[in-house]
N, C-alpha and C positions, 0 to 999 in steps of 0.2 A: 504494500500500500504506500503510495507515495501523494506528498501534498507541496502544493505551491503555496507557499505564507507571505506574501508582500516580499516576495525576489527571495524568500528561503526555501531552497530544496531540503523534504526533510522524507529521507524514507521511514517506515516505521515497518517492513520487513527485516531490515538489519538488527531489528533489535533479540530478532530468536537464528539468529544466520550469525552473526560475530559478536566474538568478545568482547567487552567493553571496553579495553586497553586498545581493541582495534581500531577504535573512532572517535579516539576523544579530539581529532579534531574534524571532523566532521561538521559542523556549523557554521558556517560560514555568511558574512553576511555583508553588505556595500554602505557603508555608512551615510545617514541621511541627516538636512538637519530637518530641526521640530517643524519646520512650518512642510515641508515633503512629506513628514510624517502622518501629519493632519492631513493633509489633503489626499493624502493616498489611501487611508485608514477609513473604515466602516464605520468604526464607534473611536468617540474621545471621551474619555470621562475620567473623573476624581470619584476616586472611592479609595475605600479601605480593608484590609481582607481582616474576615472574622472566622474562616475557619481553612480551614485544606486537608481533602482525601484523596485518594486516587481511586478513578472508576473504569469499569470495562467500560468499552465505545464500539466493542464488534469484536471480528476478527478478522486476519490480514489473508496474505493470498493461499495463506498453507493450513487454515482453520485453526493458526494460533489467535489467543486472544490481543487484545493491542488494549494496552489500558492508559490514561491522561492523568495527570492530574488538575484535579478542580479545586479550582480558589471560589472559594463565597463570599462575596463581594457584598460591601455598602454602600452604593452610590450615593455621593454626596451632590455634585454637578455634573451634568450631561451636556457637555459642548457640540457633540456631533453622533450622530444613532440613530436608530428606531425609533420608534414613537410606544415603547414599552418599556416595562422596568428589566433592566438587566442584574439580574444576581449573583452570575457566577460567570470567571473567563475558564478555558481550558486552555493546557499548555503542554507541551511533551515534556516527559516523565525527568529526563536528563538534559545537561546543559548541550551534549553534546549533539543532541538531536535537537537543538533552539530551545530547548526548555527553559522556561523562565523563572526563578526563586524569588517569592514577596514575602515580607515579613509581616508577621502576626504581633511583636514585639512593641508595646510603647502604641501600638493602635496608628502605626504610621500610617499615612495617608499616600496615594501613588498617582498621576498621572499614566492615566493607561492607553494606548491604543492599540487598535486589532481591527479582526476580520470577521465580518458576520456572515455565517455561514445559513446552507438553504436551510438547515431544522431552526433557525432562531439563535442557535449558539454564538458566544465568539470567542474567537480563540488567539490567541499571542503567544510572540516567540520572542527570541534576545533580536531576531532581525526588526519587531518592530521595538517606537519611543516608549521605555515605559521607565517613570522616573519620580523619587520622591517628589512626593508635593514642595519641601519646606527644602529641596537641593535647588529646583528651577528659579529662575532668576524674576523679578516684578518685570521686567517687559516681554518676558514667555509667558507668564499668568494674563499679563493684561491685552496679550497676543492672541488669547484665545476664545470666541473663534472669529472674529470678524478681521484682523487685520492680516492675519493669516490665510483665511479665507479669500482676501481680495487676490491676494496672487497664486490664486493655485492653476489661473493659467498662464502661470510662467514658468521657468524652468530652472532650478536651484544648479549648476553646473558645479561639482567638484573640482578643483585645483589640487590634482597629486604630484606636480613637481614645475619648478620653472623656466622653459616658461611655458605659460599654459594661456589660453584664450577663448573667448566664445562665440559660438558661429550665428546667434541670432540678438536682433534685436531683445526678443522674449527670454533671454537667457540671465542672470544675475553670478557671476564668478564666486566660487567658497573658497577663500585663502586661508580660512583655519588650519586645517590641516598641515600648509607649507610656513605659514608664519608662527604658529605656536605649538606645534607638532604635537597637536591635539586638536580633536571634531570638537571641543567643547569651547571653543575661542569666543570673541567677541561676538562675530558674525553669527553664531548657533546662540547664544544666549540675548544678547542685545538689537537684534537684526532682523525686520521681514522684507523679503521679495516681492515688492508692491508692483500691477500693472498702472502703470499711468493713463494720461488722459488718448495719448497719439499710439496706444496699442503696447509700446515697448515697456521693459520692465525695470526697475533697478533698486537695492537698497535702502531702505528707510528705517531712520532709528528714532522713537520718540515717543512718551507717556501718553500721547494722546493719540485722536484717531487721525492716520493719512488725513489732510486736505486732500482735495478732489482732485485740482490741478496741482503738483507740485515737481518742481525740476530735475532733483537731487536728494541728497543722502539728507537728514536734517535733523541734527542735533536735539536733544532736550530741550 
């Protein structure tokens, strides 16, 4: 049985076919920032997990069973979803297969995103954003979902070494990765990819919401 999770290839026949040492790197995943995340994601929400088991889900190609585990969730805020209460994500069992670990400790709170699959369910991996509430920064909170949302028809481009450049108008360049040899840089925490007014897209950083027409980048 094998699943596409937002760019993660995860089989879950491997899991009764090789030994666990045999794949512990097996996850693999193309780093995105939050506002890509949003906009490619089924549901966005704050919640909090109040419990976790792991449950059968079927069986895979050989009539072994294939089992998840389930976080039971408290949603606090529904930024983007169904028009239903969600109570619980699924996730695969180990890291190595995208499985994702939340804590139950202290009642932490998570920004979550995922996939909402045809039965209602959703399900998250380490490929998609999921991240304490009180780590993310006040213009990722205040980001969500309407500034974010303005540019998700544009295209967030990666910069993995220099020099690097982008082929559209609709493109916004990520230098995090080459300027602070980290995805978590200014531009992922401080930064949305806004569409402007003449179609092209670029940079905007600011407590309050994009003006309508605006040129450039624009400070606090």
């Amino acid at each position: 049985m094998t699943w596409t999770v937002n760019g993660c290839f995860v089989t879950l026949a491997i899991l009764v076919i090789w030994r666990m040492d045999d794949f512990s790197e097996a996850c693999s995943c193309s780093p995105a920032h939050p506002q890509q995340a949003f906009c490619n994601s089924d549901v966005v929400i704050r919640a909090k997990v109040i419990a976790v088991n792991k449950v059968d889900v079927g069986n895979d190609a050989y009539g072994n069973p294939v089992k998840l585990v389930k976080y039971d969730i408290k949603p606090i805020k529904m930024f983007k979803g169904p028009d239903m209460d969600i109570a619980a994500v699924f996730t695969p069992p180990i890291s190595a297969l995208c499985g994702v670990t939340l804590e139950m400790e202290g009642q932490m709170e998570y920004l979550i995103t995922g996939k909402l699959e045809s039965d209602g369910s959703v399900h998250v991996t380490l490929c998609d954003f999921i991240e304490p509430w009180d780590a993310m920064s006040p213009i990722q909170k205040k980001s969500l979902p309407e500034r974010y949302a303005m540019g998700c028809d544009c295209k967030i481009t990666r910069c993995e070494s220099i020099p690097c450049s982008l082929q559209s108008e609709k493109e916004c360049l990520w230098t995090d990765w080459v300027m602070e040899n980290h995805i978590n840089g200014p531009q992922a925490q401080h930064f949305a990819c806004i569409q402007r007014s003449d179609g092209s897209c670029a940079w905007y950083r600011g407590a309050a919401q994009p003006k309508k027409d605006f040129l450039d980048i624009e400070e606090p």
